[in-house]
Residue, then its C-alpha position, 0 to 999 in steps of 0.5 A: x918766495x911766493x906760497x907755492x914755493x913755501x907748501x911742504x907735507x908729510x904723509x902718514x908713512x913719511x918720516x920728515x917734510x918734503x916740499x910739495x910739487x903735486x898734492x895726491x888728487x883727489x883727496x878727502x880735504x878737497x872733496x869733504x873738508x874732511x880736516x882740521x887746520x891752524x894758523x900760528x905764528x912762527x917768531x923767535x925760534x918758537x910757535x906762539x901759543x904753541x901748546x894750546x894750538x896742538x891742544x886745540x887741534x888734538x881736540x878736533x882730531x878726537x872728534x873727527x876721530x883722526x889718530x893723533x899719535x901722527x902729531x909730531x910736535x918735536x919734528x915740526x919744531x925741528x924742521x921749523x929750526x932749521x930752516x927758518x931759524x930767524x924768520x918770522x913766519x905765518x905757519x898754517x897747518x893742515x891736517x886731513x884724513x888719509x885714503x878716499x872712499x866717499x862719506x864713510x872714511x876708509x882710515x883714521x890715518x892723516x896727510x899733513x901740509x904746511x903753508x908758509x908766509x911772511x908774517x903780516x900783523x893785524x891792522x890797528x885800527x878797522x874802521x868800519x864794521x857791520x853786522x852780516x845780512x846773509x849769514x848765521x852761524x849753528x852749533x856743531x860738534x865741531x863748531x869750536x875748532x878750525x876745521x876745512x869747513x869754511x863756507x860761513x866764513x868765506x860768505x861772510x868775508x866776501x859780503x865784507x868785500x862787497x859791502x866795502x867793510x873792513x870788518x864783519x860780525x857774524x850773529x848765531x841763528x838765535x840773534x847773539x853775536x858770536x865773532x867776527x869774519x876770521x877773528x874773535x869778538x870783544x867789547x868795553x863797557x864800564x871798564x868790563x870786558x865782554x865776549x861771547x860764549x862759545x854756546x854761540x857758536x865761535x870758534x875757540x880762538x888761542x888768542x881768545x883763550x889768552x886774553x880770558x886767561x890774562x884777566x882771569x890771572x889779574x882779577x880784571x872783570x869780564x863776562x863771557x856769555x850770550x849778548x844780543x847786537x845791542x850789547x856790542x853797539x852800546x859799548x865804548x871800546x870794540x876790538x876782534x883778536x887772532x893768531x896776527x894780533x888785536x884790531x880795533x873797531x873805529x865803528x859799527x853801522x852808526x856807533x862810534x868807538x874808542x881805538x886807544x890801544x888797551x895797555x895789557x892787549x900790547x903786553x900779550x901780543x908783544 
């Protein structure tokens, strides 16, 4: 089953998913990026970490004034159900305003659209990782949620591919590191776990959130703040998270580190 035969949506007078054959064109997804996603993992007959993907994403609606009452959390959870009981699923959600106009919106009203793959894990181990030459991440309103806005990303993940990297570390515009091409960045160092603040412009990952809470829960040290490139080159251990899991960094320009798995990272993602 390819992806195409896996795309189902709901509009905002439907009152269930429907397999999608032709999408309404145009719409304000493809012309202003005007909408929000996230990308989940659908296991065991649940979402993980679904309460703080819907918290997340309630988040960005509020500030792109979308209505959330158009959320049914116990509707998708159903339709996943029954259709899916046993799978394991990699679920994207997208979430985009209703209507046309141009950058005036003419409704707070929402399209919805499921996307449905198989289920890849993230690699172990990346073996070689660098920082990006062409681009920089800025604070926005929205610099913290996942929203269709993508330009940075696909930028940087195509400089990856050109530069042969299987991993590339985007800096804010004032030089800290911020996160990785489509994950979330943290390093070792004196048995301290270090990430970056969200003042830097990275996306407020759900795998992220789980890691600092699961140290924060067992009194393991960690610092979350404001690092320069240095910081992360000095450090003995580098690993980026998102909803596929946990990939460690075997090296980063001339720096060389540890890609023994970290006992608690299997405990959360397991």
């Amino acid at each position: 089953m390819n992806e195409i035969e896996t795309i189902f949506q709901k509009s905002p007078s439907g009152k269930t998913w429907f397999r999608l054959q032709n999408s309404e064109l145009p719409n304000r997804a493809m012309n202003f990026g005007d909408g929000l996603f996230e990308t989940m993992v659908w296991e065991n007959g649940q979402v993980r970490f679904f309460e703080r993907h819907i918290q997340r994403l309630r988040g960005g609606m509020q500030i792109l004034g979308l209505d959330s009452e158009a959320i049914d959390i116990s509707e998708l959870l159903e339709f996943l159900t029954v259709n899916y009981p046993n799978d394991r699923k990699r679920v994207r959600w997208n979430v985009y305003r209703a209507g046309s106009g141009k950058y005036t919106p003419e409704t707070n009203d929402v399209f919805q659209i499921l996307q449905l793959t198989e289920f890849t894990e993230a690699p172990i181990i990346k073996a070689k990782a660098d920082v990006s030459d062409k681009v920089q991440l800025f604070p926005t309103l929205w610099s913290s949620f996942k929203t269709l806005n993508a330009l940075p990303y696909i930028l940087a993940n195509q400089e990856r591919k050109e530069r042969r990297l299987d991993e590339i570390i985007l800096l804010d515009y004032r030089g800290f590191v911020s996160e990785a091409g489509a994950s979330n960045v943290f390093w070792e160092k004196d048995e301290v776990i270090y990430t970056p603040s969200l003042s830097c412009s990275c996306i407020n990952g759900v795998s992220r959130q789980v890691i600092l809470e699961h140290l924060d829960r067992n009194s393991m040290p960690y610092l979350e703040g404001e690092f320069k490139l240095s910081e992360l080159q000095g450090a003995s251990r580098v690993f980026v998270s998102n909803c596929s899991g946990v990939s460690y960094l075997g090296g980063f320009g001339s720096s060389k580190f540890s890609t023994i798995p970290l006992q608690f990272l299997k405990l959360i993602f397991d």
